[in-house]
Structure formats: C-alpha cells, structure tokens
C-alpha positions in Angstrom: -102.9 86.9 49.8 -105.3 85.8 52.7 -107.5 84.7 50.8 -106.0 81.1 50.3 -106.0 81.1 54.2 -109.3 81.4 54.8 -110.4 79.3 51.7 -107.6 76.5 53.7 -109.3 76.8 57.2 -112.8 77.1 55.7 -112.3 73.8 53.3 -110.6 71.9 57.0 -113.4 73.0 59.3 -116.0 71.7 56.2 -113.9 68.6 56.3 -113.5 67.7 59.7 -117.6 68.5 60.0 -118.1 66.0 57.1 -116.2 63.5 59.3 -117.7 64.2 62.0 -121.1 63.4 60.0 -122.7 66.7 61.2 -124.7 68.7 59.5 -124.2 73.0 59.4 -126.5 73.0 61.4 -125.4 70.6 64.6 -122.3 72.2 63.9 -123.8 75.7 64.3 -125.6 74.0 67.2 -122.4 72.6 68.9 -120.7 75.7 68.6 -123.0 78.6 69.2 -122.3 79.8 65.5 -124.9 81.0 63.5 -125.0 78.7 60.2 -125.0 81.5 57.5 -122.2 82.5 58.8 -120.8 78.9 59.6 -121.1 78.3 55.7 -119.7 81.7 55.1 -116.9 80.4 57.1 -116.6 77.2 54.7 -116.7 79.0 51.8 -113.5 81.1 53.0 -115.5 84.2 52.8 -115.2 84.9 56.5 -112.2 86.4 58.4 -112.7 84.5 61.6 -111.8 85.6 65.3 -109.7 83.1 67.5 -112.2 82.6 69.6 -114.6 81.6 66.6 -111.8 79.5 65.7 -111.6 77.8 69.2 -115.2 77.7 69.2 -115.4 75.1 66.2 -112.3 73.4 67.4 -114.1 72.3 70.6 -117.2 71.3 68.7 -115.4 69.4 66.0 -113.0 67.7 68.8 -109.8 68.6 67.2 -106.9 70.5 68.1 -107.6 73.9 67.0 -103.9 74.1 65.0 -105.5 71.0 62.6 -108.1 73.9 61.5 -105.1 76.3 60.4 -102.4 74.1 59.0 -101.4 73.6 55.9 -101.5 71.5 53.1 -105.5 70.6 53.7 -106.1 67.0 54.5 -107.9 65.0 52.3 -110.8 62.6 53.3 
C-alpha cells in the first residue's frame, strides 16, 4: 500500500532534479544525501524521514508538499 507513495515522491524528486538539470550527484551534493541512497530514493525503494524530505526540498527549490502530492507531474 506504501509502496505507490514512495514510488510517487521518488519519481517527483527524480523529476524536479531533471528540471533542475542536476545530476545525482549535485543533488547529493546540494543536499548532504549520499547518492546510493538518493537513487534508492528515486527508485521508491527508500522510506524517507521528513527531514530527508526537507533536505531535497531546499536543494531542489520547491515547496516540500510538491515532493508528496499526488497525481505526479509530468515534464
């Protein structure tokens, strides 16, 4: 049942980094998250913290509710 959430927030934060033209890594960079677990994180396989969530809503410059809510955007 959780799954699809964290497959939705993993597939927004891997879209707003593609806007954002950054790689994993400047986005690991920006916000202090290691990138094996940022892609883990992206591939909805990670049940992330608030904080972690907050983290890569300040590096991605978006309000952190456009990282949880649903439908996904498209590009």
């Amino acid at each position: 049942m959780h799954d699809g959430l964290l497959i939705s927030v993993g597939e927004r934060v891997r879209l707003f980094r593609k806007r954002k033209q950054l790689s994993q890594i400047a986005l690991s960079e920006r916000s202090g998250i290691d990138r094996t677990y940022l892609s883990d994180i992206e591939n909805g396989k990670r049940n992330i913290s608030l904080l972690t969530l907050n983290n890569l809503a300040l590096a991605l410059d978006v309000p952190i509710e456009m990282l949880v809510s649903r439908p996904p955007v498209t590009l």
